[in-house]
N, C-alpha and C positions, 0 to 999 in steps of 0.2 A: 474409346474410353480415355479418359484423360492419365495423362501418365503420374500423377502425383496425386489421389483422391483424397478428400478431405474425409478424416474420421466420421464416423456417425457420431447423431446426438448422445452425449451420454456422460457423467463424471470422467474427469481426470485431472491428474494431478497438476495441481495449478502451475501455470507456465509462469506465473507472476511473485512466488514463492512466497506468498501471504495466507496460506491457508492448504491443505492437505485436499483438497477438491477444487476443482471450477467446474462449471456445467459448458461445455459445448455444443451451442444448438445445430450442430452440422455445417455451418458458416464462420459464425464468430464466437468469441467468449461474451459467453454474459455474467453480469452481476451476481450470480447466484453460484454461494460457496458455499463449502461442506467443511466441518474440523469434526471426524467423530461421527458422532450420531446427530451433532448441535448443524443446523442448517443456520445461512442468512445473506446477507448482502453485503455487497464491497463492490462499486463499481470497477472495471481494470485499469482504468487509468488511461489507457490508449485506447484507439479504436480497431485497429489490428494486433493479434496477437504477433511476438515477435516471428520472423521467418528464417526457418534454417535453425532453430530448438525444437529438441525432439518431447514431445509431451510427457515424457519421465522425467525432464528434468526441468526448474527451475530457472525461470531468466533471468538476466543478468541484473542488478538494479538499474535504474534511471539515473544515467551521467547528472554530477551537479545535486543531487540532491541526498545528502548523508543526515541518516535515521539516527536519532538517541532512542536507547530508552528509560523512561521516567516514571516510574509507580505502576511498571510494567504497561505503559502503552508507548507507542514507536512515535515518535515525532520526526518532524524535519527539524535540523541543528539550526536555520533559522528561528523557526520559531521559537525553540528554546532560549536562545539568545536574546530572543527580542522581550520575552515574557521575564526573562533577569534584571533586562535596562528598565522594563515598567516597572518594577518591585524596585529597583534600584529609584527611580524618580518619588515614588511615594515615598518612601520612607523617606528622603531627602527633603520633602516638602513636610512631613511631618515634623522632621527634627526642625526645620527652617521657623515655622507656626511654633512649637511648643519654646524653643529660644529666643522668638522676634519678637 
């Protein structure tokens, strides 16, 4: 018998802290989350779940990558950033055209 058995298939609390369920197919974490009674999908992001967190609690976030939120959805602060400087270039081009 292996000395650290891997859970059976079955909800738990997502190791990746984006939702209140993950499904564990007895192997790996798959895409399918639970919030609620509401089911769906979110792939995890990695292909192993982290090792050495214990399935009650949530993993750590992913180094390097810091979430805003914006009209209640989580973004990466890149992308926010980058979606300011395009609305920054248009309107710039606009003012440039309606003055030139």
């Amino acid at each position: 018998m292996a000395a650290n058995p891997e859970p059976e298939a079955s909800w738990h609390i997502d190791p990746f802290g984006r939702h209140e369920a993950r499904w564990w197919n007895g192997s790996k974490w798959t895409e399918k989350v639970r919030d609620g009674e509401q089911t769906g999908i979110d792939p995890p992001g990695i292909a192993v779940a982290p090792r050495g967190v214990p399935l009650n609690e949530p993993a750590s976030p992913i180094p390097g990558r810091r979430m805003i939120r914006l009209f209640g959805r989580r973004l990466p602060g890149a992308m926010l950033l980058a979606s300011v400087a395009l609305v920054a270039v248009i309107v710039l081009v606009v003012v440039v055209a309606l003055l030139g």
